[in-house]
C-alpha positions in Angstrom: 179.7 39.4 -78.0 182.7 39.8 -75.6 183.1 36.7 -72.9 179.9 34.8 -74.1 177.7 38.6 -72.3 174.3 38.6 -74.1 173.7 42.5 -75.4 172.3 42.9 -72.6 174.5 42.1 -69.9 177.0 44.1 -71.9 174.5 47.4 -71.9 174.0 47.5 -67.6 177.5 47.1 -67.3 178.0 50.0 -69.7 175.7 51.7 -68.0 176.4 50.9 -64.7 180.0 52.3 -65.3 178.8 54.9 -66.7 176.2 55.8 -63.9 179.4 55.5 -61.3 181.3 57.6 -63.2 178.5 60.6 -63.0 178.5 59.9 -59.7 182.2 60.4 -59.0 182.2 63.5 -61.3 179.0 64.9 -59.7 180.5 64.2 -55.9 184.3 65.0 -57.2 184.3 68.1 -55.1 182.5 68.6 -52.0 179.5 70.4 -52.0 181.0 74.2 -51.1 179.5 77.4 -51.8 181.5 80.1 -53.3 182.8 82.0 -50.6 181.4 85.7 -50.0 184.2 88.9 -50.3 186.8 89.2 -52.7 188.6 85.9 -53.9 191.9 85.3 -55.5 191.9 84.2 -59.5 193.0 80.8 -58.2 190.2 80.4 -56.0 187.6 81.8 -58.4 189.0 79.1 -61.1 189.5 76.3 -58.2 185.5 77.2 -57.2 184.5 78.1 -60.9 186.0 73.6 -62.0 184.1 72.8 -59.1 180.6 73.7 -60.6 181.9 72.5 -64.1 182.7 69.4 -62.8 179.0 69.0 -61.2 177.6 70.2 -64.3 179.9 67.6 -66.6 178.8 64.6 -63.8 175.5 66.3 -64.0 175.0 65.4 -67.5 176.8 62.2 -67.2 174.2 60.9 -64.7 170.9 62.4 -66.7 172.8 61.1 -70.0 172.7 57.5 -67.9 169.2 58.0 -66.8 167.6 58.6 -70.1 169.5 55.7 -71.4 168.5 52.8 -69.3 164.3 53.8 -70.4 163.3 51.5 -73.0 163.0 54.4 -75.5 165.2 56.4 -74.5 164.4 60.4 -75.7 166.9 61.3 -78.8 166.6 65.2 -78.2 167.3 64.8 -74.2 170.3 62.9 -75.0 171.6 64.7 -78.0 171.2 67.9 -75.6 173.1 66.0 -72.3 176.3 65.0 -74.7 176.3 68.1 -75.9 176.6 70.0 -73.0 179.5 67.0 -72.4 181.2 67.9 -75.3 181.0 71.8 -74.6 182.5 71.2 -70.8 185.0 68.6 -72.1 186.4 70.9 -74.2 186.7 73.5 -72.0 188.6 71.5 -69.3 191.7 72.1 -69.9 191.7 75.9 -69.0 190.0 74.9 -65.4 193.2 74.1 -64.0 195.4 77.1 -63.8 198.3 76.8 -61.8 198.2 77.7 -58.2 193.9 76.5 -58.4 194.7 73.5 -56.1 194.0 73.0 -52.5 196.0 76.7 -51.7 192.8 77.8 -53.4 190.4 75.8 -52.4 191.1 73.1 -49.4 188.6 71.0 -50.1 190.0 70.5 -54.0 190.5 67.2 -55.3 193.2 68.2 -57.3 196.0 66.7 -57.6 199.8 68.7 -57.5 200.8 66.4 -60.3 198.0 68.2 -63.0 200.9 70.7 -62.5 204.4 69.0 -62.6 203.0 66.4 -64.8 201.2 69.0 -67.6 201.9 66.8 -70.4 200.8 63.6 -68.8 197.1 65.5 -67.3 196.8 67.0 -71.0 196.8 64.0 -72.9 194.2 62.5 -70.1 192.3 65.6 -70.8 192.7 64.9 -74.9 192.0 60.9 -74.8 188.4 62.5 -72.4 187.4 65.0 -75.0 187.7 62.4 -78.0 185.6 60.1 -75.9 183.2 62.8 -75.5 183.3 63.7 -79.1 182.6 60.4 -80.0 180.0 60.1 -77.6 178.5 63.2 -78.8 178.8 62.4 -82.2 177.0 59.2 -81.9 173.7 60.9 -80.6 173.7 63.5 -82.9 173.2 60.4 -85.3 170.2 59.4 -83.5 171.7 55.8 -83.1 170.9 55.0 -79.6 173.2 51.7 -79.6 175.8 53.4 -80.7 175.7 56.1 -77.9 174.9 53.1 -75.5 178.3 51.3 -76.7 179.8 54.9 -76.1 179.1 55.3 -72.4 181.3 53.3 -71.5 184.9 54.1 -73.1 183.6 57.8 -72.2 183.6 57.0 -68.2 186.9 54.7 -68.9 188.5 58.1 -70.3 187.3 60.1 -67.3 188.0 57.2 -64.8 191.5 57.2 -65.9 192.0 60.4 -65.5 190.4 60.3 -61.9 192.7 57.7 -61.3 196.2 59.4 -61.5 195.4 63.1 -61.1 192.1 63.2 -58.7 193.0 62.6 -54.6 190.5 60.9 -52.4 188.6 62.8 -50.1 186.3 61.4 -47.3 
């Protein structure tokens, strides 16, 4: 075990990163209703990642939740990475260019998912294999496996976060 950790200790920090990386994804964008009238594509796909990205958090968090019970449910897991998976994959294609805060002002994201396409798309690769690992582990049933899954999944979103996701208050 890593650093002398007992299983344990190396499962609620797994978890615990995990859990605060639903939490970022579920808060990454204020809580905004689609506007009313007519909107612009941009701002249809800036408001449209903002739900996917409560969703994807969303089923981060539960993911997280059903994990830390002591027998944890296979099919409500199996069902919360998949959904994962399906949004992961998807994620890409929420970012079209001109969806950033001229969109939608209270956006997270950042101009460089534009000028720096490559850079964002391999962040957005390195996420979905997480995920697909992730996922692939519960459709196995293994429950330690998807447990020593979480937390290289949050890592890949975290790193992501970290370069192309502004802080908002």
């Amino acid at each position: 075990m890593a650093l002398g950790m007992n299983k344990g200790a190396v499962l609620a920090i797994a978890l615990g990163l995990g859990g605060a990386t639903a939490a970022a994804g579920a808060a990454l964008a204020h809580n905004e209703p689609m506007p009313k009238g007519p909107l612009s594509p941009a701002a249809k796909a800036a408001h449209q990642r903002h739900a996917n990205f409560e969703k994807l958090g969303a089923a981060f968090k539960a993911l997280n939740d059903e994990l830390r019970k002591s027998d944890p449910n296979v099919a409500t897991v199996q069902a919360q990475t998949k959904t994962m998976a399906a949004l992961s994959n998807a994620l890409p294609s929420w970012f079209p260019r001109g969806s950033g805060v001229e969109a939608r002002p209270k956006s997270e994201a950042k101009a460089n998912i534009w000028t720096d396409a490559a850079g964002f798309s391999a962040k957005a690769s390195a996420m979905q294999v997480q995920v697909s690992r992730l996922n692939q582990a519960a459709m196995s049933g293994n429950m330690d496996a998807v447990k020593a899954q979480v937390r290289p999944t949050g890592g890949a979103c975290k790193a992501c976060h970290d370069v192309y996701r502004q802080q908002k208050d």
